[in-house]
FIKOLZA-1660 file (N, C-alpha, C; in steps of 0.1 Angstrom, whole numbers, plus 5000, padded with zeros to 4 digits):
% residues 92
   i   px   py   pz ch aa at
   1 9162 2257 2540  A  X  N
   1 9149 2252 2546  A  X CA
   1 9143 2261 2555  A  X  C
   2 9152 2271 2561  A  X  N
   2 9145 2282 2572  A  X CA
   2 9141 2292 2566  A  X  C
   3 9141 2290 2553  A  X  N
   3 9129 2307 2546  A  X CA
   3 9116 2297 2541  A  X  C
   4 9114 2287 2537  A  X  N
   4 9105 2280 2531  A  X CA
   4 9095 2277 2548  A  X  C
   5 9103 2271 2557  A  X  N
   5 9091 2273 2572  A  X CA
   5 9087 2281 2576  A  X  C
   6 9098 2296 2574  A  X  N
   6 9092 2310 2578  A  X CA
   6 9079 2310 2570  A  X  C
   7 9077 2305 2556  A  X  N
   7 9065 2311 2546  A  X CA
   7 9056 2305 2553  A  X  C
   8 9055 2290 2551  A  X  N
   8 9049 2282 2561  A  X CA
   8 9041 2289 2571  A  X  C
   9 9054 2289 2579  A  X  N
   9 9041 2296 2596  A  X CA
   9 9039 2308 2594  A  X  C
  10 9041 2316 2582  A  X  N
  10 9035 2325 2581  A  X CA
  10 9017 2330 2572  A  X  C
  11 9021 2312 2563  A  X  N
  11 9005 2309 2559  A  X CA
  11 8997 2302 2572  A  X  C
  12 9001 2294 2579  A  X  N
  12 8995 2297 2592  A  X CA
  12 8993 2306 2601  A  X  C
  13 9000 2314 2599  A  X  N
  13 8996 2324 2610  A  X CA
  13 8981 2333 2603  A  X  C
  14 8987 2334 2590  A  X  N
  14 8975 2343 2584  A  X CA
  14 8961 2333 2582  A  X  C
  15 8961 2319 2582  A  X  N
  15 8954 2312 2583  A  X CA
  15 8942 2315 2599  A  X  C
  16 8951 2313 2607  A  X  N
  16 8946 2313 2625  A  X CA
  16 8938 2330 2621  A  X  C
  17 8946 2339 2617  A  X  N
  17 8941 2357 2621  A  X CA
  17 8926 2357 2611  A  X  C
  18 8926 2346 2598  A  X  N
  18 8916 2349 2592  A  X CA
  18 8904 2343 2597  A  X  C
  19 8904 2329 2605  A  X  N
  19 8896 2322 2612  A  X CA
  19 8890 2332 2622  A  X  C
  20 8899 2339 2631  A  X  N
  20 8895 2351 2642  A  X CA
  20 8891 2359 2637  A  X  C
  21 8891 2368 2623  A  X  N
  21 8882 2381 2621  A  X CA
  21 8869 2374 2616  A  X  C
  22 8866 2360 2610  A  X  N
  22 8854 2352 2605  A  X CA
  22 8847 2354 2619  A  X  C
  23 8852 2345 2627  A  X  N
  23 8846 2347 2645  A  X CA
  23 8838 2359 2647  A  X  C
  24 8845 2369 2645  A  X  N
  24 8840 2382 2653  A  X CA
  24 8831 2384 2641  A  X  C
  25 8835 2384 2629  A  X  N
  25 8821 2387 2620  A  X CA
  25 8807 2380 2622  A  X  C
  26 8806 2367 2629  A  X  N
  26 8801 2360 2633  A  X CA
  26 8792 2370 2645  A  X  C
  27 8805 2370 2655  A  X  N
  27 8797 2379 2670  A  X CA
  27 8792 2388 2663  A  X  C
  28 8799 2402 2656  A  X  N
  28 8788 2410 2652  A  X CA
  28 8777 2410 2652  A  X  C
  29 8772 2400 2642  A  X  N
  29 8763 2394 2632  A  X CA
  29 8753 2393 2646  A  X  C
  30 8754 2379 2652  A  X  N
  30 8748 2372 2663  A  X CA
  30 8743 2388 2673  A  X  C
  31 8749 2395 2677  A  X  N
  31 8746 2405 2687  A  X CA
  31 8736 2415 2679  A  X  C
  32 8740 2418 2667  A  X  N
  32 8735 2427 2658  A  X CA
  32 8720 2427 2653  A  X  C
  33 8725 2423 2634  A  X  N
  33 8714 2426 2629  A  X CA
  33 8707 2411 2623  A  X  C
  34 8716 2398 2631  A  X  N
  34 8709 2388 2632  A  X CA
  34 8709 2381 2645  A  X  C
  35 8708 2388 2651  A  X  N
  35 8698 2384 2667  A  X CA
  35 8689 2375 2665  A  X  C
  36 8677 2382 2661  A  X  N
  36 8666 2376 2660  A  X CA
  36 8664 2362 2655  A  X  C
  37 8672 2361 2643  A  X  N
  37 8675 2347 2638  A  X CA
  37 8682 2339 2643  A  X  C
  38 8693 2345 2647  A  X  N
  38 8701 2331 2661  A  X CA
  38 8695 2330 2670  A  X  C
  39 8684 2338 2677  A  X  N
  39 8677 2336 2691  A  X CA
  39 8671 2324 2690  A  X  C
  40 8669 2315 2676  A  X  N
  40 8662 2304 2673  A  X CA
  40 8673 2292 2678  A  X  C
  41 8681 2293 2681  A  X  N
  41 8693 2283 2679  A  X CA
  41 8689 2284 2695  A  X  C
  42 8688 2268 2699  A  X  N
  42 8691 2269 2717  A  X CA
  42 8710 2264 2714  A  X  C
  43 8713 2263 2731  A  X  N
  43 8726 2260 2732  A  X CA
  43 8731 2249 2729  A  X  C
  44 8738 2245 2728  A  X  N
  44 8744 2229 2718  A  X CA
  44 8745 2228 2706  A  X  C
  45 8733 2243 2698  A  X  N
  45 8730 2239 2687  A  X CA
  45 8747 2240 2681  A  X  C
  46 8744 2233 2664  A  X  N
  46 8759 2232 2656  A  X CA
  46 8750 2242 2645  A  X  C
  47 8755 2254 2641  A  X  N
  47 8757 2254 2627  A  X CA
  47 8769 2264 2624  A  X  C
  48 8773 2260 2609  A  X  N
  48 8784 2264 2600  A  X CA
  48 8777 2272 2591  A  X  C
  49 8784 2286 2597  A  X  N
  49 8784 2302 2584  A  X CA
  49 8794 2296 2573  A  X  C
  50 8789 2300 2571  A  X  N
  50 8799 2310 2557  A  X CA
  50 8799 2319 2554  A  X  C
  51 8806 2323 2547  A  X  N
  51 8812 2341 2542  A  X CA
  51 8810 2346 2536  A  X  C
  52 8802 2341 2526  A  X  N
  52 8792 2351 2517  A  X CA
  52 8776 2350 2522  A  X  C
  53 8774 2346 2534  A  X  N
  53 8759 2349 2544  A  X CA
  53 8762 2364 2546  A  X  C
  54 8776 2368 2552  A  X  N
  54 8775 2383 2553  A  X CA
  54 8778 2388 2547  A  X  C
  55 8778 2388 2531  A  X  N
  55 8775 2395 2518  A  X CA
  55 8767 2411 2520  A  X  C
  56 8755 2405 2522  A  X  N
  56 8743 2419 2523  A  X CA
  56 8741 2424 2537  A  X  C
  57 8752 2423 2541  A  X  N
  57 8751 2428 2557  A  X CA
  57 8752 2446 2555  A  X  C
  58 8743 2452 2563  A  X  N
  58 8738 2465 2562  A  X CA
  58 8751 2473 2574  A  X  C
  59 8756 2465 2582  A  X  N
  59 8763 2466 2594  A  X CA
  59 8780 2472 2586  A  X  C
  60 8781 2483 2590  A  X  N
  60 8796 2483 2584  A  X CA
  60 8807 2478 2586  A  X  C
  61 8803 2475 2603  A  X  N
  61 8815 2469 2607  A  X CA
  61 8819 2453 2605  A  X  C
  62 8807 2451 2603  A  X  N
  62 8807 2437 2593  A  X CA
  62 8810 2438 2579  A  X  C
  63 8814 2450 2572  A  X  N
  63 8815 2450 2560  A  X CA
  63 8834 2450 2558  A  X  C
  64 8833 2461 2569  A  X  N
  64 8849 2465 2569  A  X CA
  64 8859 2450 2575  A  X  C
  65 8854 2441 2584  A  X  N
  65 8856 2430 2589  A  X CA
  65 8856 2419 2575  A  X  C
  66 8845 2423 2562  A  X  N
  66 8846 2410 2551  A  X CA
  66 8852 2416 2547  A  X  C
  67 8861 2423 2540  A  X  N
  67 8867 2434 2534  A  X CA
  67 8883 2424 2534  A  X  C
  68 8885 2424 2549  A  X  N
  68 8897 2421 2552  A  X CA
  68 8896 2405 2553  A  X  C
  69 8889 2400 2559  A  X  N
  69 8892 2384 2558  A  X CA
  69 8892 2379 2542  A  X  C
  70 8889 2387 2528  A  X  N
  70 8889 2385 2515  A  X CA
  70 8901 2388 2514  A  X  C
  71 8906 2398 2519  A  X  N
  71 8920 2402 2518  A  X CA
  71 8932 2392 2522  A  X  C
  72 8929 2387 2532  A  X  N
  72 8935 2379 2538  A  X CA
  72 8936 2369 2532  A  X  C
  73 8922 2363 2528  A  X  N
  73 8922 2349 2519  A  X CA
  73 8929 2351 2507  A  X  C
  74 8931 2365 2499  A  X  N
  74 8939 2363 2487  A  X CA
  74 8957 2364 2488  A  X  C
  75 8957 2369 2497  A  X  N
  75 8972 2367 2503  A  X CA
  75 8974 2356 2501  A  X  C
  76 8969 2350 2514  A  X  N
  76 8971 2336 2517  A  X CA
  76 8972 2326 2502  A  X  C
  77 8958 2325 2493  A  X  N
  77 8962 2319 2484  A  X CA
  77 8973 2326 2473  A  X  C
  78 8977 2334 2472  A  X  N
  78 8989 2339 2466  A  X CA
  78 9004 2335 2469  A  X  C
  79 9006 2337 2483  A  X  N
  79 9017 2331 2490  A  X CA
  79 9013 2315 2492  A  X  C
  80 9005 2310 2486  A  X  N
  80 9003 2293 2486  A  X CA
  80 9009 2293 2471  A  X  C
  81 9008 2297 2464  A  X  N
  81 9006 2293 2447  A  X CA
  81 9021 2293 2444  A  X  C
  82 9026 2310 2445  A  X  N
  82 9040 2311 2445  A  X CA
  82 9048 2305 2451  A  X  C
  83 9047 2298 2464  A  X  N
  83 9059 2291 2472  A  X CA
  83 9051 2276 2468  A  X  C
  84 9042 2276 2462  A  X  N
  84 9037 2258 2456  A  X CA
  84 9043 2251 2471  A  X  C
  85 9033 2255 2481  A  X  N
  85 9031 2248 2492  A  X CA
  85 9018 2239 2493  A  X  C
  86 9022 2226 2499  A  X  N
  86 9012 2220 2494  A  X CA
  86 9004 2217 2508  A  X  C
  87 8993 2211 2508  A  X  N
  87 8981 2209 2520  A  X CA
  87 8989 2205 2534  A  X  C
  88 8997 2194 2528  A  X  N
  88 9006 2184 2537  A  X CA
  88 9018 2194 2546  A  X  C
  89 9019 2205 2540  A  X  N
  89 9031 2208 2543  A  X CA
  89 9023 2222 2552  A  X  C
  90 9010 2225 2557  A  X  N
  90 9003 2232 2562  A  X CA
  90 9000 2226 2578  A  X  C
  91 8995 2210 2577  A  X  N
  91 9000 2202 2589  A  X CA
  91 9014 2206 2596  A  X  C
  92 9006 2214 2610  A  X  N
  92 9018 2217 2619  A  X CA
  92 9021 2204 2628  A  X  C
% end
């Protein structure tokens, strides 16, 4: 049972690191070469990116940052499929 939890918290852990480079792709973005378009958003506002908005991002460091959270995401579903861990067992 102690190699199957290690996989576990280790799809969480790659879970939490892929959430944090999404973030910072986010700040890039926001500081960057979409300023102008979040300057519309006052504070409180809610909205939900997604990850193919920074598809055509001209910014590299936004590119080299999607590069890796794709990376990340196929890991992750990889080490999901083969250890056939299921949603329930992702609940920490």
């Amino acid at each position: 049972m102690l190699y199957r939890n290690s996989v576990i918290e280790s799809l969480q852990l790659l879970e939490n690191v892929r959430n944090q480079v999404f973030t910072q792709i986010v700040n890039i973005a926001a500081n960057g070469e979409m300023k102008e378009v979040l300057d519309v958003f006052e504070e409180g506002d809610y909205y939900t990116f997604d990850i193919d908005q920074f598809e055509d991002s001209t910014d590299v460091n936004i590119q080299k940052l999607l590069h890796l959270c794709k990376n990340i995401e196929g890991i992750y579903d990889s080490l999901l499929n083969v250890n056939a861990v299921g949603d329930e067992e992702l609940i920490p």
